[in-house]
MARNUKOL-387356 format. One record per residue: x, y, z of N, C-alpha, C in turn; residue in one letter. Coordinates in steps of 0.2 Angstrom, whole numbers, plus 5000, padded with zeros to 4 digits. Layout:
<nodes>
XYZXYZXYZa ...
</nodes>
This chain:
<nodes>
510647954902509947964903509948024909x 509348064910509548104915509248114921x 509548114926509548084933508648124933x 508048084936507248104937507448154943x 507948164948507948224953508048284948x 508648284942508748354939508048354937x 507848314935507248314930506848344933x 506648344938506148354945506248404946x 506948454947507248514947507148554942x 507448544937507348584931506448604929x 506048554931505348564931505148624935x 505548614941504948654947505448744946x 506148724943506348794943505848834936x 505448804931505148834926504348864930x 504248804935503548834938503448874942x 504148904947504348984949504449034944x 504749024940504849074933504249084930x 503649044933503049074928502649084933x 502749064939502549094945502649194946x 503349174947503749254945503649314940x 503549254934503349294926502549344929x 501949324933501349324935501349384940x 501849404944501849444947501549504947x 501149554952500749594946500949654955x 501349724949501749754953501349814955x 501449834962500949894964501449954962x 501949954964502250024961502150024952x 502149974949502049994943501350014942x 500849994946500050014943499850094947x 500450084953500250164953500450224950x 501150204946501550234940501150274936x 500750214933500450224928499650224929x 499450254934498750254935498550334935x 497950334934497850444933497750434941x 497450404945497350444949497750394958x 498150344955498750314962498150314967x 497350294966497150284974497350204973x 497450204981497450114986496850124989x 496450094988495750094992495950024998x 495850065004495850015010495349995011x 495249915014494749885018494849885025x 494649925028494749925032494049935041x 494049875044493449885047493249925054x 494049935056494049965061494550005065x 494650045071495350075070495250085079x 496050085080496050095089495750155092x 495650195085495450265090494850275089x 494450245083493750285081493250205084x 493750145083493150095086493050075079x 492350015079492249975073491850065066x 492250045060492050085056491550065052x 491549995051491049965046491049885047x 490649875054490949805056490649765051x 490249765048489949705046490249725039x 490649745037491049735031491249675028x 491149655023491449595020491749605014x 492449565015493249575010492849565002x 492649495003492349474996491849514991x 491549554996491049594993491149664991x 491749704995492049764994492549754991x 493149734990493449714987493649694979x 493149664978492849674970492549744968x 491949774973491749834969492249884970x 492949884974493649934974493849934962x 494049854963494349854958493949884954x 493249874953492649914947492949964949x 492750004954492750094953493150114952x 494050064951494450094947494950114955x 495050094959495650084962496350054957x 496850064959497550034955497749994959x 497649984967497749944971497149954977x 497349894983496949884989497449864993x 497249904999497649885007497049835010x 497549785012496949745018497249745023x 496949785031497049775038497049685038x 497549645041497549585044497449575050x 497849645054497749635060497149625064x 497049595069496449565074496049615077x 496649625083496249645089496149735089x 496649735085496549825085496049855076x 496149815072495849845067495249785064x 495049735069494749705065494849665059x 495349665059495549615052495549535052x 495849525046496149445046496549415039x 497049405042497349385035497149335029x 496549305030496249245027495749305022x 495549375023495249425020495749405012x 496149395012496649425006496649355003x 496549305005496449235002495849234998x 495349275003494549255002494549294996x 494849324994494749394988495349384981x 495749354981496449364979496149324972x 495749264969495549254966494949274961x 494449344964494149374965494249454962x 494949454960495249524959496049514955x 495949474951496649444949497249484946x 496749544944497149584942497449654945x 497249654950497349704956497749684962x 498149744961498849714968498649714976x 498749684979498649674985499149694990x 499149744995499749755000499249725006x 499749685008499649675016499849735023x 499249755022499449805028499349775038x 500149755039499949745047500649745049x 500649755057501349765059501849715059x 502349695052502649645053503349685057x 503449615060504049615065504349565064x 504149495059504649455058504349425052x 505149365049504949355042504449305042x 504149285047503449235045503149275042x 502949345044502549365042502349375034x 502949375033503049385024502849315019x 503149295022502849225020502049175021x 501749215027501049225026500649275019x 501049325021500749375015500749335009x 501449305006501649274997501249225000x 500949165005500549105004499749115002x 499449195004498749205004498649234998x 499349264996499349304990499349344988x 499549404994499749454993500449474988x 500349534986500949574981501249604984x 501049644990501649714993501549685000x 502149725004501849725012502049775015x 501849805020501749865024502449865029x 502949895031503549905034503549975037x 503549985042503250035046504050045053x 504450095047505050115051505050125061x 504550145063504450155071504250075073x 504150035070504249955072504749935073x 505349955069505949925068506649955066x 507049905071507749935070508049935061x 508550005061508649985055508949925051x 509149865055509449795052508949765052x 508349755058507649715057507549745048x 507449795048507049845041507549805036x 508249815037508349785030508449695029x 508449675036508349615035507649605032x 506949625033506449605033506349625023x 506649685021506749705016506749645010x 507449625012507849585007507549525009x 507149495012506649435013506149455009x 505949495009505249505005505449514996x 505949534994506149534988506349484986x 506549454992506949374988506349324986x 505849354991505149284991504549324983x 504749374981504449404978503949454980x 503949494984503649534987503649594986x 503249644986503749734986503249774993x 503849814992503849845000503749904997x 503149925005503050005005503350005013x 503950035012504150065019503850145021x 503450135028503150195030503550245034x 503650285033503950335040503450405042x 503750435047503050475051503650545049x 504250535049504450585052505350615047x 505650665047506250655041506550615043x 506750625051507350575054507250505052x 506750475049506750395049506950385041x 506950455039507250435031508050395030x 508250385035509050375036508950295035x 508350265037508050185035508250165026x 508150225024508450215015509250195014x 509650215019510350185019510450115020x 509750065022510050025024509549965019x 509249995013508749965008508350005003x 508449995000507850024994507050014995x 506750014994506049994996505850004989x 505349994986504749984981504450074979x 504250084987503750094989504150164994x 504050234995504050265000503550305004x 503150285008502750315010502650345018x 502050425019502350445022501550445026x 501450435033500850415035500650475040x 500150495037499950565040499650575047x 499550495050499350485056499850445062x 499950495066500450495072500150415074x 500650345074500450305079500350295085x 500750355089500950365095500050395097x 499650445093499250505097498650465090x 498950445085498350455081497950515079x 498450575081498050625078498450625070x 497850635066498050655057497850725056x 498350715053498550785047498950775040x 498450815038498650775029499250835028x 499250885030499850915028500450915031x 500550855035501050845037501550795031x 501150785022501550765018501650815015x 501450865015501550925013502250945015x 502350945021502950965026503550915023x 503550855022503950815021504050775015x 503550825009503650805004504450794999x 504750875000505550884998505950845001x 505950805009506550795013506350705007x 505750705006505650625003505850634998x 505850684993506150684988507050694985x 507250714992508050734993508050654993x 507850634999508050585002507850514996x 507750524990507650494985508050504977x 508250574978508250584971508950584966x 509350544973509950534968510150454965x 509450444967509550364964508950364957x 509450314954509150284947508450284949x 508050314941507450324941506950264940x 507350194940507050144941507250114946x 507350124949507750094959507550134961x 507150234962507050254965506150244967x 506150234974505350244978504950264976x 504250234974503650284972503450314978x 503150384978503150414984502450404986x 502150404993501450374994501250415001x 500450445000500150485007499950425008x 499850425015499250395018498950425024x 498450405022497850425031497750495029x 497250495031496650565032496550615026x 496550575020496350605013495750585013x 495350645014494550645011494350685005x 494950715001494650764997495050754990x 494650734984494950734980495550814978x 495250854980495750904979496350894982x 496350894988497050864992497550824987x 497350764983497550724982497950754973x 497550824972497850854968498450894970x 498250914975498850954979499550904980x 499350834982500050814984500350774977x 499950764972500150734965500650794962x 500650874964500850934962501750924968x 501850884972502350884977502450824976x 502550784971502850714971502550664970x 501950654975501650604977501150564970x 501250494971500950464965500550404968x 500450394975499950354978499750394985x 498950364984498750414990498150324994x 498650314999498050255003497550285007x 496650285005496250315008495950265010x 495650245018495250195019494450245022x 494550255026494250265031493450315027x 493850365023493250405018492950365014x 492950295012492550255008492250205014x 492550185019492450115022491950135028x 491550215030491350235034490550215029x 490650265025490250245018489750185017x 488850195018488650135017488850065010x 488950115005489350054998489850104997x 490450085001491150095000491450094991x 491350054988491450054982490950104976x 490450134978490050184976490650234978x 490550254985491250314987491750334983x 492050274984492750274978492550284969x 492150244966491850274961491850364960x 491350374967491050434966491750464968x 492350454970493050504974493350494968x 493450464964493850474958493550504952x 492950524950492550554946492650624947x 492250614956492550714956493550714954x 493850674956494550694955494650714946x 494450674941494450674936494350744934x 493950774937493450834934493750904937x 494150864941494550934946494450994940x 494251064941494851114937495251134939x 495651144934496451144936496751184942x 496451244943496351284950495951264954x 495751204955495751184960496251144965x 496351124962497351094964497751144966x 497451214967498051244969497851304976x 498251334980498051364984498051364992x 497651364994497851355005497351285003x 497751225008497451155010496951175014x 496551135010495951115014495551045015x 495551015020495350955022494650945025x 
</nodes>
């Protein structure tokens, strides 16, 4: 007869397996999405102050996924963006089918295990927080728990972070942490060092490439789809927005309609 502990084992190892089978992958949905936006929640920011204080997750959140986001970023952090990790609990039920990145400064592997407990699918890893052994410690923690990573960098030198993990996720964040000043063409500037800095690995181990910060213009986002990029996280041009989820509706429609000459030529933001 067999021991009720195997028994008890061999159960819970089938209810991981279908746990795991249910994962629902952000690089895969920005792959294959026409237009890679992350639509951010985001309510607030150190430099501009509250953007949309009376913002609620449960309510913007749902109208993201209608307007056709492929994913959503939630701020968790408190004191500086107004967040809260409980955002992503309150909603994760309410959007089952849309990937969730936990966007907030982790520095240790709680953190990550808060994110897989509330529900999130990805989490934000931000090279200028962390040495490179924290990074690939923090890496191989999050893929073991089932998580995927968007490792962020500001800069080429931080591309050398790639030697020590693969991430999911390559992204390049157009707004200096240091001054907070943004400049969208600073993925422009960094677009080939990410693409070097990628392209001699297998096509399915290599990073999907991602703007972030200070895209306001569907055109832009035609421009940087033309240099590689296949995710563009915009919060701030929706969440300012009295119905943020009108915005994003309305940001993806003019994207649709682009002509093709508009995609091309001097950046304009």
């Amino acid at each position: 007869m067999q021991d009720i502990l195997q028994e008890i084992v061999s159960h819970k190892r089938g209810e991981l397996e279908q746990t795991f089978a249910k994962r629902r992958s952000m690089k895969q949905h920005l792959a294959s999405s026409p237009s890679g936006i992350i639509a951010e929640f985001k309510r607030r920011s150190p430099s501009k102050g509250w953007i949309h204080a009376d913002a609620m997750a449960e309510h913007i959140v749902p109208q993201y996924a209608a307007g056709g986001a492929c994913a959503v970023s939630i701020l968790t952090d408190q004191k500086y963006f107004g967040g809260d990790i409980d955002f992503i609990r309150r909603v994760r039920n309410l959007v089952p089918d849309l990937p969730i990145l936990r966007k907030e400064f982790i520095i240790d592997p709680y953190q990550l295990y808060e994110a897989k407990v509330v529900g999130a699918d990805a989490v934000l890893l931000i090279a200028a927080d962390l040495t490179c052994a924290q990074y690939a410690d923090l890496l191989a923690t999050a893929h073991r728990i089932g998580l995927e990573v968007l490792l962020e960098v500001h800069d080429a030198g931080e591309l050398n972070y790639l030697e020590y993990g693969i991430p999911d996720m390559l992204g390049v964040n157009n707004r200096s942490l240091g001054t907070f000043h943004t400049d969208v063409q600073h993925s422009f500037d960094i677009a080939l060092h990410m693409q070097q800095a990628v392209g001699h690995l297998d096509a399915s181990l290599r990073p999907l490439l991602v703007s972030e910060s200070g895209i306001s213009h569907p055109e832009v986002v035609g421009r940087l789809r033309e240099v590689g990029f296949r995710g563009f996280l915009i919060g701030e041009c929706f969440m300012k927005e009295m119905d943020p989820g009108a915005a994003l509706r309305n940001f993806i429609l003019r994207l649709e309609n682009l002509p093709e000459e508009a995609t091309h030529g001097s950046l304009s933001v």
